[in-house]
C-alpha positions in Angstrom: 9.8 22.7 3.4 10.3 22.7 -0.2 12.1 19.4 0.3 9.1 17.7 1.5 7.0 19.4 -1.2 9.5 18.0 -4.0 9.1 14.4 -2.1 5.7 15.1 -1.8 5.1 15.3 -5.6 6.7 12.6 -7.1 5.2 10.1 -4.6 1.6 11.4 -5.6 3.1 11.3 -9.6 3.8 7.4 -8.6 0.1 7.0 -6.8 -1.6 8.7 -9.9 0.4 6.6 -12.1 0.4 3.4 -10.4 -3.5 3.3 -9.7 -3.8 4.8 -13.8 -1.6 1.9 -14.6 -3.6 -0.3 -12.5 -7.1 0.5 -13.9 -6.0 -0.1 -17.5 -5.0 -3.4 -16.1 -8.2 -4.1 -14.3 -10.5 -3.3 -17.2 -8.1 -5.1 -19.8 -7.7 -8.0 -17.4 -4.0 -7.7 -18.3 -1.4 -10.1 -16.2 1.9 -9.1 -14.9 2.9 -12.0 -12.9 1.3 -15.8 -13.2 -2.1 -16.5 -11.3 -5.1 -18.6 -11.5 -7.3 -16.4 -10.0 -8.3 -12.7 -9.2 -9.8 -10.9 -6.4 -11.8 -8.8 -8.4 -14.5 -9.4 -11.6 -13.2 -8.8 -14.7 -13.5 -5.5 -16.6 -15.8 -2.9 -15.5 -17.3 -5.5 -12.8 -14.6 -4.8 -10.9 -15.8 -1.2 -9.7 -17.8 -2.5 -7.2 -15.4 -3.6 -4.9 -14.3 -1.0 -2.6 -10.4 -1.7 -2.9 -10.9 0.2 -6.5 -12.9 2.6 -5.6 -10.6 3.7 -3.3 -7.8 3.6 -5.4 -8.8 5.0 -7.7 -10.1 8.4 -5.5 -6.5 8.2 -3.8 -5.5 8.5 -7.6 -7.7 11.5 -8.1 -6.6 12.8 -5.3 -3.0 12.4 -5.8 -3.1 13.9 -9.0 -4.8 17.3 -7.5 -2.0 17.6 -4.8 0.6 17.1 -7.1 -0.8 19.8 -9.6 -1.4 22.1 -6.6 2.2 21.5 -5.2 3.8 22.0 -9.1 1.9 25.8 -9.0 3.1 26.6 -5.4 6.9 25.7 -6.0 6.4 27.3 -10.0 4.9 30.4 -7.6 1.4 30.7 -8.8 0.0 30.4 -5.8 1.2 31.1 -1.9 -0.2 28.2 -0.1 -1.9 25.0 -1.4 -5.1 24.8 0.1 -6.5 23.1 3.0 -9.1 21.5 1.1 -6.2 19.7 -0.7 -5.0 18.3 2.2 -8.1 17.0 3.4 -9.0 15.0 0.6 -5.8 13.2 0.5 -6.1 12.3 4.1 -10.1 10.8 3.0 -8.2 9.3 0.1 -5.4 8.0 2.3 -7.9 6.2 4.9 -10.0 4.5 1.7 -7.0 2.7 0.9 -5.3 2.0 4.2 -8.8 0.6 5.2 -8.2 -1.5 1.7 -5.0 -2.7 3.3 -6.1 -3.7 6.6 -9.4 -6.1 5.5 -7.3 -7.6 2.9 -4.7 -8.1 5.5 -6.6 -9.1 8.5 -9.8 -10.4 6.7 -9.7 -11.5 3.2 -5.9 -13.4 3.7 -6.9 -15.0 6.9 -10.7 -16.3 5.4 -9.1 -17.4 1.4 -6.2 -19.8 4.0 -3.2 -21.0 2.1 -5.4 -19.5 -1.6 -4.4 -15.9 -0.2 -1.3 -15.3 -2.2 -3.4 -13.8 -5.5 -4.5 -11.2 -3.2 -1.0 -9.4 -3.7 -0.6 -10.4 -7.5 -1.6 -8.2 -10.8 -3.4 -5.4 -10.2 -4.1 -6.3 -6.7 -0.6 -6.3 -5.9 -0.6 -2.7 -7.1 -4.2 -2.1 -5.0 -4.1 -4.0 -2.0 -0.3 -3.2 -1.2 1.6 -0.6 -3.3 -0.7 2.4 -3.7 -1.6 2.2 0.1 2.0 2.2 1.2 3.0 5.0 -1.5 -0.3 6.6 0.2 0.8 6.5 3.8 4.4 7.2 3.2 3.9 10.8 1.5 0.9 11.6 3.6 2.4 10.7 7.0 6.2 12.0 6.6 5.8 14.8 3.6 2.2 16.4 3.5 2.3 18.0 6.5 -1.5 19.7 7.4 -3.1 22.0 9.7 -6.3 20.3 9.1 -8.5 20.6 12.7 -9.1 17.3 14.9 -12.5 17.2 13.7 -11.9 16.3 10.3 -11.1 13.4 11.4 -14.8 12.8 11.0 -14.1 13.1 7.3 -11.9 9.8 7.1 -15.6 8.1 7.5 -16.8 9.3 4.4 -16.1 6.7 1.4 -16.4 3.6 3.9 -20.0 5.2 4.8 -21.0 6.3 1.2 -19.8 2.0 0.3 -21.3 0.9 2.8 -24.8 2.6 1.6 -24.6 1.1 -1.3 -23.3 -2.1 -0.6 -26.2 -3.1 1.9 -28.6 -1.3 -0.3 -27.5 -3.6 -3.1 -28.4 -6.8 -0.5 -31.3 -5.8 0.9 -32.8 -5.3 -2.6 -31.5 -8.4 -3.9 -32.8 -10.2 -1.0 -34.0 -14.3 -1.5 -37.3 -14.7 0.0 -35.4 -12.9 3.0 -32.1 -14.9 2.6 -29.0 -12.7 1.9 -28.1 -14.0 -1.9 -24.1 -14.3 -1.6 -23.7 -13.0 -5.2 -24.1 -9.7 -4.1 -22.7 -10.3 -0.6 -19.0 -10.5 -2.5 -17.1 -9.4 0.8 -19.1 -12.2 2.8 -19.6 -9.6 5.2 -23.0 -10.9 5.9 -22.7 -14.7 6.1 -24.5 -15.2 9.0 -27.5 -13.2 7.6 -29.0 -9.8 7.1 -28.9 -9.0 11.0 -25.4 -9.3 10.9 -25.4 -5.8 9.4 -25.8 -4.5 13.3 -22.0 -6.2 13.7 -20.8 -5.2 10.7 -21.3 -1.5 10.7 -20.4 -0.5 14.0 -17.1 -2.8 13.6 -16.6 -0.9 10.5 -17.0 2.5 11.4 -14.4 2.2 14.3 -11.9 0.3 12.4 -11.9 3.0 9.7 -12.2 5.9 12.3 -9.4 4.4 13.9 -7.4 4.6 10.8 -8.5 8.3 10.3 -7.7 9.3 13.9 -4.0 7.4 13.9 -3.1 9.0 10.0 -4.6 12.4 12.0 -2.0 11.7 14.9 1.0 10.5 13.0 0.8 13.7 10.4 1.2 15.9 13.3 4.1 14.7 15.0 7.0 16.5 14.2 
């Protein structure tokens, strides 16, 4: 067990690092590796998109475990709490969600431009922290969280989602959806496409939250 503990903490030392490193990146608009263009705006712009946000509460996250896991192998406490656990499985969907539309929706939409999805900081975002995230998570944080947290998983996607259709509707064109603050194109088609949108969404991320659920438990 303390094996998987040890494991456990210096792939949530990596996450913490890897989205702090990323951040400074972000807001400095620092470049590793050569590109013409970026996914996100530059500087503190960039916190609206939901692929930081979520990285950086995975971050968060994975700095709490990791503090928690250094006081239960240093003794200080007898069992890292469930509460713990449960916010690094919400943090782990966030970004595995990340993965997934960037995978299956952004690439696919951007054609043969795709490539600067996975370079700079969204290299470390859209690929590396939600790999680190599933690896320890899945095979080295193992929980006895109930089925019906779950439910839980929902929680940033919903709380973005609030925001980012609030911000829309209230930026609204004489009833036209202004594609400024539509930045995901989520709602080309118009504002009704919101009724698509959600309920697609909500699965997709629920299925990621049920199958993280799943795979955690298998022994």
């Amino acid at each position: 067990m303390n094996k998987k503990i040890v494991c456990s903490m210096i792939f949530n030392f990596i996450i913490f690092v890897t989205v702090l490193i990323g951040t400074i990146f972000m807001v400095t608009g620092f470049k590793f590796m050569s590109s013409a263009s970026n996914l996100t705006s530059a500087g503190w712009a960039a916190f609206k998109y939901f692929t930081v946000d979520s990285n950086i509460i995975v971050g968060l996250v994975a700095f709490i475990m990791f503090i928690y896991e250094l006081l239960y192998l240093s003794k200080r406490i007898e069992v890292i709490p469930q509460f713990v656990y449960i916010l690094k499985h919400i943090g782990t969907v966030g970004v595995i969600l990340t993965f997934v539309v960037t995978l299956f929706y952004l690439a696919p939409l951007l054609g043969s431009k795709f490539l600067f999805l996975y370079q700079n900081t969204n290299l470390l975002f859209h690929l590396i922290v939600p790999i680190l995230s599933f690896i320890s998570f899945v095979f080295f944080e193992k929980t006895k969280i109930d089925f019906k947290y779950t439910f839980y998983g929902l929680s940033t996607m919903v709380l973005y989602g609030i925001y980012y259709i609030g911000n829309i509707i209230i930026h609204l064109d004489n009833g036209v959806v202004n594609s400024e603050y539509d930045w995901y194109g989520f709602m080309k088609l118009g504002l009704l496409s919101i009724f698509i949108v959600v309920p697609i969404m909500i699965f997709i991320t629920y299925f990621i939250s049920w199958v993280l659920y799943k795979l955690n438990k298998l022994k």
